[in-house]
C-alpha positions as CSV (number, residue, x, y, z in Angstrom):
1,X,82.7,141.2,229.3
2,X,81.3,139.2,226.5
3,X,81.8,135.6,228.6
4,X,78.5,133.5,228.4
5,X,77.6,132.7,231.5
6,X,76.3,129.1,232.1
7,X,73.0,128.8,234.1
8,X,71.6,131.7,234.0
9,X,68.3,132.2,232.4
10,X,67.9,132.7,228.9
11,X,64.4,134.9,229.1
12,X,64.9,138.4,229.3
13,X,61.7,138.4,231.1
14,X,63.7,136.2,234.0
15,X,66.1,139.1,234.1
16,X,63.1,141.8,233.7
17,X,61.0,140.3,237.0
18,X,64.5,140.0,238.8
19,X,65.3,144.2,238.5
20,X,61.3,144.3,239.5
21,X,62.0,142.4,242.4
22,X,65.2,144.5,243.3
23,X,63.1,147.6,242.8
24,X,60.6,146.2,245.3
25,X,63.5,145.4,247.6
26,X,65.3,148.7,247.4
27,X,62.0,150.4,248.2
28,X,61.4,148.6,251.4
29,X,65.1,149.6,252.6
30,X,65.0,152.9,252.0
31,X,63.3,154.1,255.6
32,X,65.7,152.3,257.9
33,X,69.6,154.0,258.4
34,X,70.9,150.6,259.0
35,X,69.8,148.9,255.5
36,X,69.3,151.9,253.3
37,X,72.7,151.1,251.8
38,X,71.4,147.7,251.0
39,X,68.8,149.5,249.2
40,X,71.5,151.1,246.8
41,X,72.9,147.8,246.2
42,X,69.5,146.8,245.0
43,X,69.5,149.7,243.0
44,X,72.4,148.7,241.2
45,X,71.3,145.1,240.7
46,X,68.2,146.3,239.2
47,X,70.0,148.4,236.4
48,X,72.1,145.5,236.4
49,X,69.5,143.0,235.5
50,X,67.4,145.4,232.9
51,X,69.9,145.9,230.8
52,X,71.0,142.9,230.4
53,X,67.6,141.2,229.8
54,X,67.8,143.4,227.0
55,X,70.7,142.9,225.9
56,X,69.8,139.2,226.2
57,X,67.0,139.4,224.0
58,X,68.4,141.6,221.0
59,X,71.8,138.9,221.3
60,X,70.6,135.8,222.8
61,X,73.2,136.3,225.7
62,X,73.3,138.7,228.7
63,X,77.3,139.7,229.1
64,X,79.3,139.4,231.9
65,X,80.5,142.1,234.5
66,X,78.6,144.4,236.8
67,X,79.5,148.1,234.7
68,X,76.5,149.5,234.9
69,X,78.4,152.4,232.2
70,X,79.6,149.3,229.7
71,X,76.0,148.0,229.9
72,X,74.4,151.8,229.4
73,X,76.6,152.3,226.3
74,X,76.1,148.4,225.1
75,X,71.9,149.0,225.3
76,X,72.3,153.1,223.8
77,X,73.9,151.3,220.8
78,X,70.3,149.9,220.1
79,X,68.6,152.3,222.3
80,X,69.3,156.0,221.9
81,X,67.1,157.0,224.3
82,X,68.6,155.0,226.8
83,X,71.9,157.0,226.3
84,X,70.0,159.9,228.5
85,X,70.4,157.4,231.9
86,X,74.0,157.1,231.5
87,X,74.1,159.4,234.3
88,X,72.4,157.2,236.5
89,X,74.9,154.2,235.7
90,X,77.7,156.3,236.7
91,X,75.7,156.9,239.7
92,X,74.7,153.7,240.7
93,X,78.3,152.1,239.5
94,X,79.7,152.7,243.1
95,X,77.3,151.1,244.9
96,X,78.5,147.8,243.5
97,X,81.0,148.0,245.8
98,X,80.3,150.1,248.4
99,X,77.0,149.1,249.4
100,X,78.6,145.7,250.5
101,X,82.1,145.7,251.3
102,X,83.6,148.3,254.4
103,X,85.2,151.2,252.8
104,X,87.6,154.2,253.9
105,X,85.7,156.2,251.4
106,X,82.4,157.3,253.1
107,X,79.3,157.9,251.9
108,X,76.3,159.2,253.0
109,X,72.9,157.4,252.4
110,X,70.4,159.7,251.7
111,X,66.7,158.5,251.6
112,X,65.8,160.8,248.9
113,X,68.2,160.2,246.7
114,X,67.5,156.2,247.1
115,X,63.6,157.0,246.0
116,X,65.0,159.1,243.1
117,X,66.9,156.1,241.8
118,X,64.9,153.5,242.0
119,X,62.2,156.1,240.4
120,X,64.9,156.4,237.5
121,X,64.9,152.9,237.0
122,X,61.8,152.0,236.8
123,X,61.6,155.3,233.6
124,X,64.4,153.2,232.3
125,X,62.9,149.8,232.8
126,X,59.6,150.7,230.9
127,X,61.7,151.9,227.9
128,X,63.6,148.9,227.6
129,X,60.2,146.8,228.4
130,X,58.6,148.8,225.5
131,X,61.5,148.2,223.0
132,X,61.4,144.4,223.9
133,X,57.8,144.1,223.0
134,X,58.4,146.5,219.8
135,X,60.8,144.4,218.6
136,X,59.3,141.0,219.2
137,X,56.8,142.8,216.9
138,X,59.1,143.1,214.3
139,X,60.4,139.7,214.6
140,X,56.8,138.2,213.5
């Protein structure tokens, strides 16, 4: 999970207006039944893409691998705070997969719940926003 990935952008603020963008997205899904499980998806991409503009900025690489968990536990090392959204990861981890592949395993795509997560990230996205512009600070 530690590969460096060639052409991907090396500004965690890239990765930060990308989870903005998937926020945006996810929002706009949420009201139809036939692309609110796209809307989870965006969900994930947008945890996805926070924490690992973070971690791209504290190591000068964003790792590999969509584990929203690995990723949680990666930033909480830095981040104690973050360590309270683990919960969310878990969460969010199956929609990786299930949001865009057909699957025996069912779920059922709740409106609410999509506007409590993308609610979540956003809480979770102005902590790590916060702690990038901290620590650029502290840099100078």
């Amino acid at each position: 999970m530690s590969r460096k990935r060639k052409g991907d952008s090396k500004l965690h603020t890239d990765w930060y207006d990308y989870a903005k963008r998937d926020v945006a997205a996810a929002r706009m899904l949420y009201n139809d039944p036939f692309t609110i499980i796209y809307g989870f998806f965006h969900c994930h991409q947008a945890a996805e893409k926070a924490l690992k503009g973070y971690l791209l900025y504290c190591n000068g690489y964003a790792p590999d691998g969509h584990n929203l968990i690995y990723l949680c536990r990666k930033v909480g090392e830095k981040i104690g705070e973050v360590n309270g959204f683990l919960e969310l990861c878990v969460d969010l981890n199956i929609y990786y997969i299930q949001a865009r592949y057909p699957s025996d395993f069912k779920i059922e795509w709740l409106p609410e719940e999509l506007v409590y997560y993308t609610g979540e990230i956003v809480k979770l996205f102005k902590i790590l926003n916060k702690e990038s512009k901290n620590k650029k600070r502290e840099r100078k």
